[in-house]
N, C-alpha and C positions, 0 to 999 in steps of 0.2 A: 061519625068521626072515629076513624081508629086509634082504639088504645095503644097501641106500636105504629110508629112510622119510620119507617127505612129509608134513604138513599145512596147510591154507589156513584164513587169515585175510582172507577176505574176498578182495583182490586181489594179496593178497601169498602166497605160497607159502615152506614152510620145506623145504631137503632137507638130510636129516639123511645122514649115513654112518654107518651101523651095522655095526662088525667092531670092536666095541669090544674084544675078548681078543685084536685084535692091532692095537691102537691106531691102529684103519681104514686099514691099509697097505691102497696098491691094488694085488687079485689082479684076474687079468682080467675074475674074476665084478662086484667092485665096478666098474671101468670102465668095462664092459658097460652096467649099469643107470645110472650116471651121465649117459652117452652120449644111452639112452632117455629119463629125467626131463628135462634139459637137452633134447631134441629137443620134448617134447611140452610144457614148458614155452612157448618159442619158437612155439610154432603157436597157445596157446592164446588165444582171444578174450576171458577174465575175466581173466587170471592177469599184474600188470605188473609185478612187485617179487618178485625172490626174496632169501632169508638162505641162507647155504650155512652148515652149522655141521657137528660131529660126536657122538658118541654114545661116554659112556663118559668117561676121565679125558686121550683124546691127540684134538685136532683130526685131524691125520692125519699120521702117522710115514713116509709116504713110498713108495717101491717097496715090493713084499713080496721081500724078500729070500730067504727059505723057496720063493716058487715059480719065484724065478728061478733060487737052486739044484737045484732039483726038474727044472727043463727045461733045464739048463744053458746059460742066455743070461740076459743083464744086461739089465735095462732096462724086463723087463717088454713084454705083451704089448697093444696100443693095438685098439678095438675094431674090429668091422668098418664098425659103424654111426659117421659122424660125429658127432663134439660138440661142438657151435656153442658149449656154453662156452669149450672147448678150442681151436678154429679163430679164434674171434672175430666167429664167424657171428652170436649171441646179440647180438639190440639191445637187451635189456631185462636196467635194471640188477639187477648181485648186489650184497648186503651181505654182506660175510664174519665172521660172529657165531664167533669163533675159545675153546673152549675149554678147549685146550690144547696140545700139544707141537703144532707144524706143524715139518714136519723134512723135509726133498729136497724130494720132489715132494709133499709136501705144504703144503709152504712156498708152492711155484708154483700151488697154487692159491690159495692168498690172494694172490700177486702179481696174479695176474689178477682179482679181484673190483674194484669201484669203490669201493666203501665200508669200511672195516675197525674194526669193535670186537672186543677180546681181553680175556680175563680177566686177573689181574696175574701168575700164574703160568704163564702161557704162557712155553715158549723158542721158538724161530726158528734153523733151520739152513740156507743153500743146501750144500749136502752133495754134490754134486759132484767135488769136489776130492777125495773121501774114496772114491769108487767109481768114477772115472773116471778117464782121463788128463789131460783139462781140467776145468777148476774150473768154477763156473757165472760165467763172466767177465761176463755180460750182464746179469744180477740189478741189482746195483748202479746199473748204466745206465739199466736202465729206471725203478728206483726214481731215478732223478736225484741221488743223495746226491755227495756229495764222495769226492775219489779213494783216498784210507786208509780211509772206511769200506768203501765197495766193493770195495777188494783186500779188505777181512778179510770180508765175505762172500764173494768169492769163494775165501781160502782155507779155507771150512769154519767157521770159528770161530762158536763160538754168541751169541744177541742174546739178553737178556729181552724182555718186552714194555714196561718202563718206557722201556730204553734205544730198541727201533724208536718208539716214541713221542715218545720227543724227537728223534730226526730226523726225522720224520713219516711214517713207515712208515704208522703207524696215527690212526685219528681217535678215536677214546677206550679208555679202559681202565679196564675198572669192574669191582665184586667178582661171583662166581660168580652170585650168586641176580639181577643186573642184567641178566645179557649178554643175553636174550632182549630183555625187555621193553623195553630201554633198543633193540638191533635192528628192534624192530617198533615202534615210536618214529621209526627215522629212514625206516623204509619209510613210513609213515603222511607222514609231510613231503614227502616223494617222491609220494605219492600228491595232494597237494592243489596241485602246479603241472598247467598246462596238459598234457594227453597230447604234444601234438608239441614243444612245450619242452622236457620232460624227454627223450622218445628223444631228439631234436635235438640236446639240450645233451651229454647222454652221448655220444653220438657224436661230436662236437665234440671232447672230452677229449678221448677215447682216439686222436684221429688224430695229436693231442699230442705223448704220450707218447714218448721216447724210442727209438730201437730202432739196434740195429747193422745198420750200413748194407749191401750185397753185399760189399765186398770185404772185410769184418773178418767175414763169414758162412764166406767162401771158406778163409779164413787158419783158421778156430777147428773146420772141416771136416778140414781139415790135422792140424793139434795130435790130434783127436780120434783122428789113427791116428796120429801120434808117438810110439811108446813100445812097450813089451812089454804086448800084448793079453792075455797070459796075467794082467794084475795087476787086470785087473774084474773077475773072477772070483776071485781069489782077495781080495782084498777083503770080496766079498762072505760069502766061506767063513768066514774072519777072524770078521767079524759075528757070525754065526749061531754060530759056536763058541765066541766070546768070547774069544779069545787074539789077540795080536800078528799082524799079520799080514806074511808072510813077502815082499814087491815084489820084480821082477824090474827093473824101473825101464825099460829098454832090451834089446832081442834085441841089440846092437852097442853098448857102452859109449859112442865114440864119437859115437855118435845124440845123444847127450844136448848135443853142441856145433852139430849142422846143423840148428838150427829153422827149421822151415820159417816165411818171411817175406812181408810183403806183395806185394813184386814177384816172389816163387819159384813163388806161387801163384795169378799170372794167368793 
């Protein structure tokens, strides 16, 4: 069974994530083929609109936490092949047809799509906070929201898809049997502007968008080894055993008052 499954609608392309018995966490195997489909999308001469959705009852639950314990490192293993989804290489728009849990990094792939419909029972986590020693502080940012919603995405806390829709996370939210056809609806409307309008215009957005600047990159590089390394790992142990998990928080208790600051880390 392939962990990606595609089909084409003429000029539109659907890429499904199929690990639906582990609610399409990405193992290297799915990132691999992601990598590929996104590369051969991008090159192809018919293909101008993709939906990225998932397969099963979770859009995509995030790391795989099972292979990160297996090879003991966090974070998951990133392919060898580049993904112009992933990079930003990719000029041609995605719609993110979301039909269910998107949680870590699977959250960040609907960040990155242009377009987003979600079923109503979708949640939404940056989960970050929960496996790291930094939160996903940039989330919030690039989504442009206000600064209490973005602290509570970045501390972890979960969204519905009613609630990212009333800040405008998402562009609709419609029941189960919708979220396709109402996706290749908005791909079809995408399809009847001008070809260099629409790359043009997408490209336009996305130069938009928000992003943290170098020295708040330098600063959250810092944070990122602030702390006892031993607690992303066990976090993750935590997880996968379903118990309390047991944080070291700091190797030097002290540590926890010297953060590192914007001028410490010029």
């Amino acid at each position: 069974m392939a962990v990606v499954e595609t089909e084409r609608h003429g000029q539109v392309l659907v890429v499904r994530m199929n690990r639906p018995e582990r609610l399409n966490a990405l193992n290297t195997e799915l990132r691999t083929e992601l990598a590929k489909v996104w590369t051969d999308f991008r090159h192809s001469k018919e293909l101008e609109v993709a939906i990225f959705t998932g397969a099963g009852r979770g859009f995509c639950a995030g790391e795989d936490m099972k292979e990160s314990l297996e090879k003991g490192k966090a974070g998951g293993e990133r392919p060898k092949q580049e993904d112009p989804f992933m990079s930003g290489a990719l000029e041609k728009p995605v719609i993110a047809a979301v039909n269910g849990h998107a949680m870590g990094g699977g959250f960040m792939l609907v960040e990155r799509t242009d377009l987003r419909l979600a079923v109503r029972e979708a949640l939404f986590e940056v989960s970050e906070a929960k496996r790291w020693l930094l939160g996903g502080y940039n989330h919030g940012h690039i989504a442009n929201v206000p600064y209490p919603i973005a602290m509570e995405m970045a501390l972890g806390f979960r969204f519905t898809a009613q609630r990212f829709y009333e800040i405008g996370f998402l562009n609709r939210l419609v029941d189960a049997a919708d979220l396709m056809p109402e996706a290749l609806k908005m791909a079809e409307h995408l399809l009847t502007l001008p070809p260099a309008s629409r790359v043009n215009t997408v490209h336009m957005m996305r130069q938009m968008r928000p992003a943290p600047g170098p020295d708040m990159q330098k600063l959250a590089a810092a944070l990122h080894e602030h702390g006892a390394k031993s607690d992303l790992m066990e976090s993750r142990a935590a997880f996968a055993e379903k118990r309390k998990p047991n944080f070291k928080g700091w190797n030097d208790p002290e540590d926890r008052y010297r953060l590192p600051t914007l001028n410490s880390v010029k």
